[in-house]
SEZA-604237 format. One record per residue (C-alpha): residue in three letters; x, y, z. Coordinates in pm, whole numbers, plus 32768, in hexadecimal, padded with zeros to 4 digits. Example, Ala and Ser with C-alpha at 12.3 -4.5 7.8 and 13.67 -1.06 7.14 Angstrom:
2
ALA84CE7E3E830CSER85577F9682CA
// end
This chain:
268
UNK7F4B75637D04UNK7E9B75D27E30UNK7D5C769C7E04UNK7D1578077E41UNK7C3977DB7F7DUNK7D2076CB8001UNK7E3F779C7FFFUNK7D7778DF80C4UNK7D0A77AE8192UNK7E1A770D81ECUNK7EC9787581F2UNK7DDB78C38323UNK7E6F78398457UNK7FCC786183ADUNK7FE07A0784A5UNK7F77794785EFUNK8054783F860EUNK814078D686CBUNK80AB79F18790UNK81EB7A6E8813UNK82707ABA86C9UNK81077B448682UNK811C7C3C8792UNK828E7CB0876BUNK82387CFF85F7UNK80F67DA7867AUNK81E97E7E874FUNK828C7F008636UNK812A7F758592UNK80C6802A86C1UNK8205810D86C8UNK81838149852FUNK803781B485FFUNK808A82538732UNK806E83A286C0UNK7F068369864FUNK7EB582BC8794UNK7F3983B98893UNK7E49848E87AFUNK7D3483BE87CDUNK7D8C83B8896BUNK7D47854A893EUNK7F0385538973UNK7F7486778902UNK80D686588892UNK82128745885AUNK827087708714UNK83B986D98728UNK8324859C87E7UNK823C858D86A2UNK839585A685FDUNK843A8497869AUNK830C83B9867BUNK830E83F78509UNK846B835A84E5UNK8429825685C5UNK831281F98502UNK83BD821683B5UNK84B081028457UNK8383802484BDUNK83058054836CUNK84557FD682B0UNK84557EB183D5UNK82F17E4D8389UNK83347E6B81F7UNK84867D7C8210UNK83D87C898302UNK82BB7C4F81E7UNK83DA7C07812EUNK84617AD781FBUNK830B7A78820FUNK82E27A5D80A3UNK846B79AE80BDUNK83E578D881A2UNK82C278618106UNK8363782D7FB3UNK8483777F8029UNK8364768E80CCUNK838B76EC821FUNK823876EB82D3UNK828677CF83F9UNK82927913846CUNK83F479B68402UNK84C97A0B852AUNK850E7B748580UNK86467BFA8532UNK86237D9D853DUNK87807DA9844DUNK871E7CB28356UNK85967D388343UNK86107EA9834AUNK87067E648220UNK85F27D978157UNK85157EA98187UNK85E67FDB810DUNK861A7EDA7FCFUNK84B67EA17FB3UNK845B80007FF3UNK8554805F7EDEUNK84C77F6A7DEAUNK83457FEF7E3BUNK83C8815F7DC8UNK845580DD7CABUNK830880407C32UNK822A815B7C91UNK82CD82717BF0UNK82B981EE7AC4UNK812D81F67AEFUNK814C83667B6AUNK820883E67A4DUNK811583357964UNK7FF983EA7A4AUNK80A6852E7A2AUNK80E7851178C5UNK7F6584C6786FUNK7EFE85CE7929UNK7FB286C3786AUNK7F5D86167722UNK7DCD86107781UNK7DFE879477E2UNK7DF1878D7988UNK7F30889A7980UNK7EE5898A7868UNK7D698994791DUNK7DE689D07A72UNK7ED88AB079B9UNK7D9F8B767916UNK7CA98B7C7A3AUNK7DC18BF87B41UNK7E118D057A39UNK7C9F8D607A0BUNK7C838D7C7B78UNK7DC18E5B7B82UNK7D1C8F5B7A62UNK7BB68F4D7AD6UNK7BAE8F6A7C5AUNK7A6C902B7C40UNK79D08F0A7BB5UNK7A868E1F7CACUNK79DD8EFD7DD0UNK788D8F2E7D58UNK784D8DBE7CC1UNK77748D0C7DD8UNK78278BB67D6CUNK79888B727CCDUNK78B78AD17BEEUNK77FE8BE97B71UNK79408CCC7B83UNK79FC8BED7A6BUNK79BB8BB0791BUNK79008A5E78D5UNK79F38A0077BFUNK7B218A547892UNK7A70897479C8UNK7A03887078DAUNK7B4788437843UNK7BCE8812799FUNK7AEB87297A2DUNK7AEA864478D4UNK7C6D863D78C2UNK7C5C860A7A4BUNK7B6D84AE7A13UNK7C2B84267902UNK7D76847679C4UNK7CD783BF7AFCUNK7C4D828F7A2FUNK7D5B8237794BUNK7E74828E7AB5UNK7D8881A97B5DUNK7DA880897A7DUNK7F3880A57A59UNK7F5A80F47BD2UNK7EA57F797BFEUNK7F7C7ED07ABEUNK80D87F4D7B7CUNK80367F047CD3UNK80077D897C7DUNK81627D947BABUNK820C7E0C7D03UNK81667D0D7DF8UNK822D7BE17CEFUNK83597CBB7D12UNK83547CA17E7BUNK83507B1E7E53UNK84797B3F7D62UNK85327C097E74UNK84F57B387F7DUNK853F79E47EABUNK866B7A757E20UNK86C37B887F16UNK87537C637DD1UNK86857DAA7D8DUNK86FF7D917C16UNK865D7C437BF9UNK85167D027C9CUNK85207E1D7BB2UNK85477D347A8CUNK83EC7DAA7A15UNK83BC7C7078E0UNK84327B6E79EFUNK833F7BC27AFEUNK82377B8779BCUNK82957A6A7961UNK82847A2B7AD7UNK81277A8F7ABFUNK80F179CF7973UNK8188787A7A46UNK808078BC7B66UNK7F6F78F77A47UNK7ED47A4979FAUNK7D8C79EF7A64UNK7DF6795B7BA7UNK7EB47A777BFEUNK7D927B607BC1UNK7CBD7A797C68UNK7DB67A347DC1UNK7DCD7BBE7DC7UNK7C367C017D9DUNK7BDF7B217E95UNK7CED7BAF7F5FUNK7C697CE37F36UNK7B267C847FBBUNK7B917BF380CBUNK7C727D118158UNK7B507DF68134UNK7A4A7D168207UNK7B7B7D20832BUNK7BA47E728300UNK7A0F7E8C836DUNK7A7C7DF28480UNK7BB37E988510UNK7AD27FD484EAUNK79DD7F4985BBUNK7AF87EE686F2UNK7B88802F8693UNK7A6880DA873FUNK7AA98009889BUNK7B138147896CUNK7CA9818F898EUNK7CE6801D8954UNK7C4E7FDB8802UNK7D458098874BUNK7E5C7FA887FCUNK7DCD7E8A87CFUNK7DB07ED68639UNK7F287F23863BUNK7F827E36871AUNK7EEC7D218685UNK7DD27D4C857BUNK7EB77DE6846FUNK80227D0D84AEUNK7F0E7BDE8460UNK7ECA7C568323UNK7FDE7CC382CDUNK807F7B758323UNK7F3E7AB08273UNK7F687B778133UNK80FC7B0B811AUNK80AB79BD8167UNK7FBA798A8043UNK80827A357F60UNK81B279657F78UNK80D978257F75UNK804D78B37E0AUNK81CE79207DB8UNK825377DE7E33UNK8155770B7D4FUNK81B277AD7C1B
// end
């Protein structure tokens, strides 16, 4: 079994072997961008060209999703290059994958919502907008919102507010890792029941090795967040930076992060 930093290392020159395909994914993440660079270029746009550049980049987003998905095919079928584009195939395996990722984070949402109302977030909001509606003397005078509500009624809120955000947090992360396995399963057995299967894709997990899961997706983790210091440093080159980070920066990691998570899958 190959080890953690061998597989990120290995993994590395896996996005630049064939520029081409590099750049012509790229492409697809600077239509997801353009809006945001034409603002950056001071562009002021119409709002129905922001329009149009939302779909478009709502397609480039379900083209970028299904091409991590014939990565991931790819790599666990033990292919060791870059998949080739096909805008049909990738557009497809992205509305599946797309599909499956809704799936798996509602289910965290409704938890979210359903601990909020259980550690009082609603019936406090409920409360302070009604105090605000019967005391709007007190809401004008008050220097501070602060001052203007009662401390019970505010501490309520904030305390159900942290233990909402802790505990969402921590199941937000549990369903996060559950979905990147069920990705694997989708592109391994191209069926979104077999992704959704929620006790496969742990015993997928349990195959791989807890531990080593935790451990692939920590150093990930760290990893991703010393690049990201660095795209924001090219993304301050003038006009160009924000290009080059589309063009190329991000479709690298994206393409890096597939890559060593089918070599993990594949291993299992």
């Amino acid at each position: 079994m190959t080890g953690l930093i061998d597989i990120f290392k290995e993994s590395l020159p896996y996005p630049i072997q064939d520029i081409k395909t590099l750049l012509i994914f790229g492409v697809f993440f600077v239509v997801m961008e353009l809006s945001d660079i034409f603002f950056g270029w001071g562009i002021i746009l119409d709002p129905s060209i922001k329009s149009l550049l939302g779909v478009l980049a709502f397609i480039a987003a379900l083209f970028v999703l299904g091409y991590f998905i014939s990565v991931l095919r790819q790599t666990i079928s033990g292919y060791d290059g870059l998949p080739e584009i096909d805008f049909k195939s990738n557009l497809l395996d992205g509305i599946q994958y797309i599909i499956v990722a809704i799936i798996y984070m509602i289910i965290p949402f409704i938890i979210s919502i359903i601990i909020a109302g259980a550690t009082g977030v609603f019936s406090n909001i409920f409360k302070i907008a009604t105090f605000m509606s019967e005391n709007p003397d007190v809401m004008q005078n008050a220097t501070s919102f602060n001052q203007a509500i009662p401390q019970e009624l505010l501490s309520g809120l904030v305390g159900g507010l942290a233990i909402t955000a802790i505990i969402s947090a921590i199941i937000f992360i549990i369903f996060a890792l559950l979905l990147l396995i069920a990705a694997a399963r989708l592109a391994d057995t191209g069926s979104i029941k077999e992704a959704l299967m929620v006790n496969k894709v742990i015993e997928d997990i349990s195959a791989i090795g807890f531990g080593r899961y935790i451990g692939w997706y920590i150093i990930l983790i760290i990893i991703s967040f010393v690049f990201a210091i660095i795209v924001a440093i090219i993304s301050l080159i003038p006009y160009l930076g924000t290009v080059i980070v589309a063009l190329v920066c991000t479709p690298f990691l994206y393409l890096f992060q597939g890559r060593t998570l089918g070599v993990l899958y594949a291993e299992k």
